[in-house]
TORSEZA-820323 format. One line per 4 residues: their letters; for each residue x, y, z of N, C-alpha, C. Coordinates in steps of 0.02 Angstrom, whole numbers, plus 50000, padded with zeros to 5 digits. Example, Ala and Ser with C-alpha at 12.3 -4.5 7.8 and 13.67 -1.06 7.14 Angstrom:
2
as> 50660:49716:50390:50615:49775:50390:50660:49835:50390  50642:49888:50354:50684:49947:50357:50645:50002:50394
// end
This chain:
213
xxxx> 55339:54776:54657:55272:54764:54631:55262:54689:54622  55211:54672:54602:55174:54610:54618:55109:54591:54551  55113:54558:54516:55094:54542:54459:55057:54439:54470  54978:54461:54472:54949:54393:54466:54942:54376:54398
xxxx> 54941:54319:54366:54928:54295:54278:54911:54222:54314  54858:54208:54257:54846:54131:54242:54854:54108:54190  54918:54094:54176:54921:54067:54099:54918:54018:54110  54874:53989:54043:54871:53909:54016:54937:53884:53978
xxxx> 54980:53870:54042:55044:53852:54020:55053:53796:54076  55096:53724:54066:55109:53679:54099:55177:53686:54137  55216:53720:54110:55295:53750:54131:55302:53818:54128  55325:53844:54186:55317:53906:54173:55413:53926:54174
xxxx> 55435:53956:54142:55526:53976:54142:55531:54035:54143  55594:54053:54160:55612:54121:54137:55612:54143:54081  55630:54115:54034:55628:54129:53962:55536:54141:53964  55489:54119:53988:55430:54148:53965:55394:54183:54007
xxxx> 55423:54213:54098:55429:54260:54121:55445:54328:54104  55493:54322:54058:55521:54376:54052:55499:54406:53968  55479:54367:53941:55435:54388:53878:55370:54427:53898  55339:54432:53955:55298:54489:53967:55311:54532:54021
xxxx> 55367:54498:54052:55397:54544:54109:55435:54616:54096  55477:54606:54036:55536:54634:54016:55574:54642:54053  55607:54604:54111:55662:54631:54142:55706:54583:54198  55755:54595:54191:55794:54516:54245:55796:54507:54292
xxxx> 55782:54583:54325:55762:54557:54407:55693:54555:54442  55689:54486:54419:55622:54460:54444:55624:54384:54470  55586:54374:54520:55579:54320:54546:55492:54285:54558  55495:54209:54575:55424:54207:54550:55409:54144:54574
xxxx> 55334:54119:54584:55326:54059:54617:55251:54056:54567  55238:53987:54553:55206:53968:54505:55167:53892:54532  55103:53895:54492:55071:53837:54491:55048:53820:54421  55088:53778:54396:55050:53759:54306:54997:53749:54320
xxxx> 54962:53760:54243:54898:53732:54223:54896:53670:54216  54808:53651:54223:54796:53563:54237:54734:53583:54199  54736:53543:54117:54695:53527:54071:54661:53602:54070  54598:53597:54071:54566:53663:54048:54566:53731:54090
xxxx> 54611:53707:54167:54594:53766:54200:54664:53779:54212  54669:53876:54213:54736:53914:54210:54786:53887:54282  54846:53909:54246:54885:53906:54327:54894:53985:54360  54937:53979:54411:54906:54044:54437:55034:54057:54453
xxxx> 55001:54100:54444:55091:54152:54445:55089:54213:54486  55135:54223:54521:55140:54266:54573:55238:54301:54557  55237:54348:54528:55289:54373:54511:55309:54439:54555  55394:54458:54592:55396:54515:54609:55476:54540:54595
xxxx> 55474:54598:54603:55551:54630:54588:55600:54617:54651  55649:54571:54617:55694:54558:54674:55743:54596:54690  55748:54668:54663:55785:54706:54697:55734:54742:54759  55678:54738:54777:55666:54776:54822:55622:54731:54854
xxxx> 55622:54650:54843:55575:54592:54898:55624:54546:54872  55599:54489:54951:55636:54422:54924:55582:54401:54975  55567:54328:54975:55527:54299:54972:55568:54244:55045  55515:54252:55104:55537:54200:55138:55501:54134:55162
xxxx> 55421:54132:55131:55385:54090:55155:55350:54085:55089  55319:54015:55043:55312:53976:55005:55265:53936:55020  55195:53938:55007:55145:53898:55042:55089:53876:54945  55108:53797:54938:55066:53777:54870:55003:53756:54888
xxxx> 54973:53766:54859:54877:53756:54896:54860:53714:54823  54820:53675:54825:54771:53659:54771:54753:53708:54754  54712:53762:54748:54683:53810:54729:54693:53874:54746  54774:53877:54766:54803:53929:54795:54872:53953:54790
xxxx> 54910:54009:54802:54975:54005:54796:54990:54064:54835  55013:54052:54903:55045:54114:54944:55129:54120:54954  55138:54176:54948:55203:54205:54941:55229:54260:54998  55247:54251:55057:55269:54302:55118:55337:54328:55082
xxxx> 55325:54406:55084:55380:54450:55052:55399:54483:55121  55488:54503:55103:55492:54546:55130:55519:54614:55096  55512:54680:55121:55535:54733:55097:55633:54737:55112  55664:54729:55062:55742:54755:55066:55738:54798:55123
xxxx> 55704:54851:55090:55726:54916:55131:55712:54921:55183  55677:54908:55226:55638:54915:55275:55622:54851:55320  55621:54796:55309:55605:54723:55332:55524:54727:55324  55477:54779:55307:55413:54751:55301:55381:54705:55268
xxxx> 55352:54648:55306:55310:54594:55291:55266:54597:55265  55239:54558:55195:55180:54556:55152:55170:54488:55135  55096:54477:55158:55058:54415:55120:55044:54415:55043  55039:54384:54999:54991:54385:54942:54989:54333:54935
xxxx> 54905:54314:54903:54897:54247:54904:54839:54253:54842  54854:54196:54777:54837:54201:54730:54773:54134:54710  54734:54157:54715:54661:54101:54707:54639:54079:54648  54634:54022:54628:54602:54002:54552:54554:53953:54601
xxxx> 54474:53985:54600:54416:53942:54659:54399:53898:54606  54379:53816:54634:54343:53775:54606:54302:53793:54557  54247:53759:54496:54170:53796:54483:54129:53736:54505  54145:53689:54517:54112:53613:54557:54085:53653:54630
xxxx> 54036:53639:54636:53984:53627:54710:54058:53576:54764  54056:53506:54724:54093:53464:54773:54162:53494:54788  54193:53537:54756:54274:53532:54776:54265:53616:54826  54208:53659:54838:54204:53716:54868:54214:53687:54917
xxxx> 54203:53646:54968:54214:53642:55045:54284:53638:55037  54320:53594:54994:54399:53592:55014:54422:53663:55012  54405:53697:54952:54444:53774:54945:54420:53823:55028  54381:53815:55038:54361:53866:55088:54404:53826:55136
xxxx> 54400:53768:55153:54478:53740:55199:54522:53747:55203  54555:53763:55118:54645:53797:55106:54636:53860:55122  54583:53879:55115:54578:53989:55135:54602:53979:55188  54537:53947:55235:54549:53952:55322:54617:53930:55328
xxxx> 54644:53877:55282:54742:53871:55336:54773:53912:55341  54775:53936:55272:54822:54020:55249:54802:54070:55300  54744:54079:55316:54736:54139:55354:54750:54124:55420  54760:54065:55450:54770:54055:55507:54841:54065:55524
xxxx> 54893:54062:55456:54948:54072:55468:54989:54151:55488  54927:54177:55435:54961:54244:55446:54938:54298:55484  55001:54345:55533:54958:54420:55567:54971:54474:55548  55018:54460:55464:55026:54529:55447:55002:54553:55393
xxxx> 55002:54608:55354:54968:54615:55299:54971:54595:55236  54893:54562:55217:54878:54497:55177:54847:54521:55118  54858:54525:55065:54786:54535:55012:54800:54441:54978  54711:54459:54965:54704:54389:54936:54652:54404:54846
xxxx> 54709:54396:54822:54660:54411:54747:54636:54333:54686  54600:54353:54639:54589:54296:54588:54546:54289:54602  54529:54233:54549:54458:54203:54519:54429:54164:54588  54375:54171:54620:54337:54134:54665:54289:54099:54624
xxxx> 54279:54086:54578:54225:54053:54557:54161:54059:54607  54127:54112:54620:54077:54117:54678:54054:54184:54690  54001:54200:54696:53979:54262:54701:53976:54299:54779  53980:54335:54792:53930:54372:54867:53873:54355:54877
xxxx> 53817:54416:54818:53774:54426:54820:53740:54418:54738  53674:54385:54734:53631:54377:54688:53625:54432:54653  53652:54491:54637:53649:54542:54616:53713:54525:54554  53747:54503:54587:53827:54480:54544:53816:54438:54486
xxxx> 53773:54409:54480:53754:54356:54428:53696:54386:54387  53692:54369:54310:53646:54402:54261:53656:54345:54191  53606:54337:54188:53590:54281:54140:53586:54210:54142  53616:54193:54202:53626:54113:54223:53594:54091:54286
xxxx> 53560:54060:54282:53515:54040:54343:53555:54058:54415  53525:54090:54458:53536:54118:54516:53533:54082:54568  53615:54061:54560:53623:53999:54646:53612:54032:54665  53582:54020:54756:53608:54075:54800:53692:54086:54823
xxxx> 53725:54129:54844:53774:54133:54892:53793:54081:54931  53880:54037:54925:53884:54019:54971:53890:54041:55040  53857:54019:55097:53863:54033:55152:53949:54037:55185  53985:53990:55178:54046:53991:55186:54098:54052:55143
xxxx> 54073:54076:55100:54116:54135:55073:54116:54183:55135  54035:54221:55134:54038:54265:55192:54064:54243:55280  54061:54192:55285:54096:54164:55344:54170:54173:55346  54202:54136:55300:54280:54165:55264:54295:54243:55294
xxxx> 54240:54296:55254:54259:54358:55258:54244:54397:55338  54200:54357:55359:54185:54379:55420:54260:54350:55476  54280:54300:55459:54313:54260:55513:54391:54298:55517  54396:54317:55466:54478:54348:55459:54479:54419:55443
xxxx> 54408:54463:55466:54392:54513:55440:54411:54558:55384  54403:54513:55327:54429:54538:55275:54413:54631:55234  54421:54644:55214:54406:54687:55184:54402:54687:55090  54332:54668:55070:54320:54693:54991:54339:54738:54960
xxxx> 54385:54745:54914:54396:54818:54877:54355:54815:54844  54312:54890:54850:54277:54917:54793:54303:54900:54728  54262:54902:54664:54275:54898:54590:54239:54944:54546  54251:55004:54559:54192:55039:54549:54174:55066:54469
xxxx> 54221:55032:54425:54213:55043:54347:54186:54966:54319  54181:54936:54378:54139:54842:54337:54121:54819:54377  54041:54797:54354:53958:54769:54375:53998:54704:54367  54034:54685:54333:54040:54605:54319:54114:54598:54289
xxxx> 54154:54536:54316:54211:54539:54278:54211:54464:54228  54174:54422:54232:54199:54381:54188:54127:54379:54126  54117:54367:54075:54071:54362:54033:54075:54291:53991  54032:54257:53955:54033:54224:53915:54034:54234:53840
xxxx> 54040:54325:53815:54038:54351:53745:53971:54320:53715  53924:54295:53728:53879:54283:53678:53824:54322:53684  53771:54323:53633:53725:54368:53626:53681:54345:53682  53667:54405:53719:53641:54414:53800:53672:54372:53829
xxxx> 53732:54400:53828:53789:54354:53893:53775:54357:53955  53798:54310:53985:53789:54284:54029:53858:54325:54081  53845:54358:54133:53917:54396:54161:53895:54368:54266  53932:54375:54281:53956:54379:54335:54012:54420:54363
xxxx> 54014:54414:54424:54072:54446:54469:54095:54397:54506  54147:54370:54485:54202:54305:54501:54256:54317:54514  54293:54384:54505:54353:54403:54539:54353:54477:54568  54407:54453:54626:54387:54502:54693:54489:54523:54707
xxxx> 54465:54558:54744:54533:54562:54791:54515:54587:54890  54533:54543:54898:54522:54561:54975:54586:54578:54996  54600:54613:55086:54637:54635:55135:54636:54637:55195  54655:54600:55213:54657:54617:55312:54646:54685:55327
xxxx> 54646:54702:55382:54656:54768:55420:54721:54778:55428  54760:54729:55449:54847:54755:55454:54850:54779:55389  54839:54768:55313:54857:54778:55266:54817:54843:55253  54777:54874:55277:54735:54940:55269:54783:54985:55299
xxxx> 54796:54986:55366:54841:55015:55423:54892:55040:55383  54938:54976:55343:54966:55025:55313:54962:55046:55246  54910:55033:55214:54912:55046:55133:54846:55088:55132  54809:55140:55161:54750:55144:55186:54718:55174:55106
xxxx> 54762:55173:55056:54733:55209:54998:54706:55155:54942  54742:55097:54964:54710:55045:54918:54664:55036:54868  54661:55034:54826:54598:55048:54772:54609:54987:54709  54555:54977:54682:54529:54920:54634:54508:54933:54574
xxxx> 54551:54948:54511:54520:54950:54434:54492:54884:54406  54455:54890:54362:54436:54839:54299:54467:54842:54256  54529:54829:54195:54546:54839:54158:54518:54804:54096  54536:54817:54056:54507:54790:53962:54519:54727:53962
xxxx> 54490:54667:53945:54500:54613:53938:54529:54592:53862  54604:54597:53845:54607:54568:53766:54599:54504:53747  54584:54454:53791:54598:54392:53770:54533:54362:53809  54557:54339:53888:54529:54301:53927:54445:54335:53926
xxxx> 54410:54278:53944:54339:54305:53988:54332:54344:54037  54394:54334:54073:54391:54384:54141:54429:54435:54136  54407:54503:54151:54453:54541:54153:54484:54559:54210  54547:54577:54172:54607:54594:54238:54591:54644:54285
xxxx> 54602:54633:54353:54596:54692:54394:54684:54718:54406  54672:54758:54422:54758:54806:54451:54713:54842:54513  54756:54822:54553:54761:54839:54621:54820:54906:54640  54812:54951:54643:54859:55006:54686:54857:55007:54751
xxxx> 54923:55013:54792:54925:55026:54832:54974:55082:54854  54943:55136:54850:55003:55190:54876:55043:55219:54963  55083:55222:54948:55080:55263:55020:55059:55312:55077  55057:55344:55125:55027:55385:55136:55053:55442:55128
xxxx> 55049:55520:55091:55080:55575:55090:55121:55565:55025  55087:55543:54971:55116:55540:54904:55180:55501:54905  55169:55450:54928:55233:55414:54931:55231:55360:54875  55270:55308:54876:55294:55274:54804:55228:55208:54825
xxxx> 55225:55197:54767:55180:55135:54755:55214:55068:54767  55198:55069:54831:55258:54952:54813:55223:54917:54791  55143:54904:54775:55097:54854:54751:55060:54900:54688  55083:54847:54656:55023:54859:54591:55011:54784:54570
x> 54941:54743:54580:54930:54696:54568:54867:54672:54506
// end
C-alpha cells in the first residue's frame, strides 16, 4: 500500500514516519515543507515493493515501484500544484516530463491548486479553467476518478465558505487494465482544509487490495 501526507514538517525521519505509520517495514521518499506550503510524502511497505526509480519535481514527487511478488511496475506521483497564475506554466512542464517517462501504470494524486470546471468553485470569484489542465489530461489520456461523496474538497471554514475541488486522483489506461475497480472516497477532514481522499484499488475476482492511497 501507498500512503500520500503533506506534513508541515522540514525533516521528515523515521522516528516521525513511524509515529503514524505504526510499523518497520516501510520505506519512503519525501519532499519537506518550504515556509507556508506542505511537503508531500510518498510511503510504501517494503516487504511487498521496493522502489527502483526516484524522480524530485518542484511540485512533485514520483516513485516507480516494483511488486516482490510478481515484478509488476507502478507509477505514483504525488502533486502539491502552485496557487500563483506565474509558477502554473512551470508545473504543467514537470507533469508533461513525468508522463513522458512513463508506459506503465501511473496514478497521479494531490492538491492541483486548479479546478476543471466552474462548477468546482463556490464563493470565490470564478477564474475560468486552465486551458493547460485539460490538455495535460487529454495528452496522456488520463483518467479522473469519480468522488462521488464530495462536491468540494478543500474549504476555508468560514461563515459561507468559500470551497472548491482542488484535489483529484488521476490514471492512465495501463493502470485501469489492470486495477479496473479503482474507486475514490472523501474522507473526514480532522485538521487540514483539505480533505483526504483514499483511493482503492482492488483486484479483479475479489482479490487483495495492493493500493490504498
Amino acid at each position: 500500500m501507498s500512503y500520500f501526507k503533506k506534513p508541515k514538517k522540514p525533516i521528515i525521519d523515521r522516528k516521525f514516519v513511524l509515529s503514524f505509520w505504526g510499523r518497520q517495514s516501510c520505506n519512503w521518499m519525501d519532499i519537506p515543507s518550504s515556509g507556508a506550503a506542505g511537503g508531500m510524502l510518498i510511503l510504501w511497505k517494503s516487504e511487498l515493493f521496493e522502489a527502483t526509480t526516484s524522480e524530485y519535481g518542484i511540485y512533485s514527487a514520483t516513485v516507480k515501484l516494483r511488486e516482490k511478488q510478481n515484478g509488476n511496475l507502478w507509477w505514483i506521483t504525488c502533486i502539491y500544484g502552485p496557487s500563483t497564475n506565474l509558477s502554473k506554466s512551470d508545473f504543467w512542464l514537470e507533469l508533461n516530463d513525468i508522463g513522458n517517462l512513463i508506459d506503465e501504470p501511473w496514478c497521479i494524486a494531490g492538491d492541483f491548486n486548479e479546478i476543471l470546471y466552474p462548477s468546482e468553485r463556490r464563493g470565490i470569484s470564478t477564474s475560468l479553467p486552465q486551458l493547460s489542465f485539460h490538455e495535460w489530461i487529454t495528452d496522456f489520456s488520463l483518467i479522473d476518478i469519480p468522488l462521488p461523496n464530495l462536491q468540494f474538497t478543500w474549504s476555508n471554514f468560514r461563515e459561507n465558505a468559500s470551497c472548491s475541488k482542488l484535489d483529484r486522483c488521476f490514471v492512465n489506461p495501463e493502470w485501469m487494465l489492470k486495477l479496473p475497480r479503482t474507486n475514490l472516497t472523501g474522507l473526514p477532514r480532522p485538521v487540514s482544509d483539505h480533505c483526504p481522499l483514499l483511493l482503492n484499488s482492488s483486484l479483479p475476482l475479489g482479490g487483495l487490495h495492493p493500493f490504498q492511497i
